[in-house]
N, C-alpha and C positions, 0 to 999 in steps of 0.2 A: 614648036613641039611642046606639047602639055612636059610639064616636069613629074616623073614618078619618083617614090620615095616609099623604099622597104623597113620595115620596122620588126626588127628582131630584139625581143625584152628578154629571151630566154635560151641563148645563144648556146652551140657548143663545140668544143672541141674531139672533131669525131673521129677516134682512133679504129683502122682498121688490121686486122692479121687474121690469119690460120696456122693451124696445126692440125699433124698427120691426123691425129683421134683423138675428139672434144671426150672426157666422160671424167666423174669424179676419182681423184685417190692420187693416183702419181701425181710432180711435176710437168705440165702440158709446156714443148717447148715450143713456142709461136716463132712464127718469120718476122722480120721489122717492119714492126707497123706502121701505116701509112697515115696519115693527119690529114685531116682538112675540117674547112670553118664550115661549118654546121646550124641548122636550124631555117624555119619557113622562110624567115625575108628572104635570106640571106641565099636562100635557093633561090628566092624569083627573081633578084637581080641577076644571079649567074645567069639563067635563062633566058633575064631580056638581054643578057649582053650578048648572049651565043647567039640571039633570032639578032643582032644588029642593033639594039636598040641601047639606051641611057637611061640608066637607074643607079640613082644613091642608094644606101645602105645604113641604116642607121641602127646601131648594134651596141648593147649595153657591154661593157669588157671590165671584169674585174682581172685582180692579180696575176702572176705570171702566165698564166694560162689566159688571162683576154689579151695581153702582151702577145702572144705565138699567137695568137686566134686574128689578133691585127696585122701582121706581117704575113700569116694567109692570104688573109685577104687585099692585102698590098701587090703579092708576088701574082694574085689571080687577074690583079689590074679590077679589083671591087670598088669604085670608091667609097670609102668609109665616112659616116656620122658618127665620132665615136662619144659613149655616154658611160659616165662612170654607173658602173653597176652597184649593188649594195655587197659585194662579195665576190669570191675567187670564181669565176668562168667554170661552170659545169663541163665536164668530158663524159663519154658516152663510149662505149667499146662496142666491137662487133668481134666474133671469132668463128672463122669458118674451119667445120669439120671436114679435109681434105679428101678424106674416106668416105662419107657418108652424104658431101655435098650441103648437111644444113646448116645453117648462120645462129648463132645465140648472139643474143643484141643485147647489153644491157645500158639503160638509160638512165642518168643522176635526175633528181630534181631541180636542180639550181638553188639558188641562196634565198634566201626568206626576202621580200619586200616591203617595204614601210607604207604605209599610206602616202605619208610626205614626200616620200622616192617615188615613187609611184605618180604623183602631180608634178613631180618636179621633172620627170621624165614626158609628161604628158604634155606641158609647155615647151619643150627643147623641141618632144615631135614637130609641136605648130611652128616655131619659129623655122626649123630645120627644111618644112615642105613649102614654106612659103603661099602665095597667094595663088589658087588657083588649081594644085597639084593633087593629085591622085595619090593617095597614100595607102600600101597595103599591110595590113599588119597580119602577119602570118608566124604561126609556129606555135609552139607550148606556151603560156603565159606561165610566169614565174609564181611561185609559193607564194601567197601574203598579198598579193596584186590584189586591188580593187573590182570587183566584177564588173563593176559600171564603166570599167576606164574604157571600155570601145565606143561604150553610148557618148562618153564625156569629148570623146575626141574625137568623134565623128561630127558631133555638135560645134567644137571650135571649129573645127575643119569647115564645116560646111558656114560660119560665118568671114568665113575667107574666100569662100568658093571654091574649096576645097571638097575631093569627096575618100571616101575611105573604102577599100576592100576588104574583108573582114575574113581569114581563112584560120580558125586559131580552137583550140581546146583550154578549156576552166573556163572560161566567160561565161 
């Protein structure tokens, strides 16, 4: 079996709840909201695990929030690539109006990336998919990220025989 390998640079922590009626002024009281690990890789390995299949996860986690965002993904049975992030794990909210049915989503940016985090990330990918492996990199790319970085490591990838999937915004 070829080896797949998810690449999530821009992870998050995705909080969901409702309340009876979203609208501005009062305090909106929400129901307990539910958590779960978030972001493109991190969705396609759930997916090939549900179709049967084996896929790593390779997921930047900062501060206590990529802490809970790793034990998600532990308790989902994910296996994790965990990579120190440049900063505290983005969370992302959703709140459904119970009345009216619609969802307001609001989304962080994530943490600023360095060039040098950024390369330093882009070798861990290569070492982490090994020779051969289909690596998809999916999801938001982080603030500060390199544009080139999908060309760059599509390039080492493929001097491994390696190939890369590319499903991502900001590149």
């Amino acid at each position: 079996m070829i080896p797949i390998l998810t690449v999530t640079l821009n992870p998050a922590l995705d909080l969901a709840t409702s309340a009876e009626v979203v609208r501005p002024g009062p305090k909106l009281r929400c129901e307990e909201p539910r958590a779960d690990p978030g972001g493109g890789g991190i969705n396609v390995s759930r997916m090939i695990q549900r179709l049967g299949g084996q896929a790593r996860a390779f997921v930047t986690l900062g501060g206590a929030t990529g802490v809970r965002l790793a034990g998600l993904l532990e308790r989902e049975g994910i296996a994790c690539v965990p990579f120190t992030g440049p900063g505290e794990t983005r969370e992302s909210l959703s709140v459904t109006d119970r009345t009216s049915g619609g969802q307001y989503r609001f989304v962080m940016p994530g943490p600023h990336w360095t060039k040098t985090r950024g390369e330093a990330a882009t070798r861990a990918v290569v070492r982490a998919a090994g020779a051969g492996a289909i690596v998809v990199l999916s999801g938001s790319l982080p603030p500060g990220l390199a544009h080139d970085l999908p060309a760059t490591l599509a390039a080492r990838l493929a001097r491994r025989g390696g190939r890369l999937v590319l499903d991502t915004s900001g590149a």
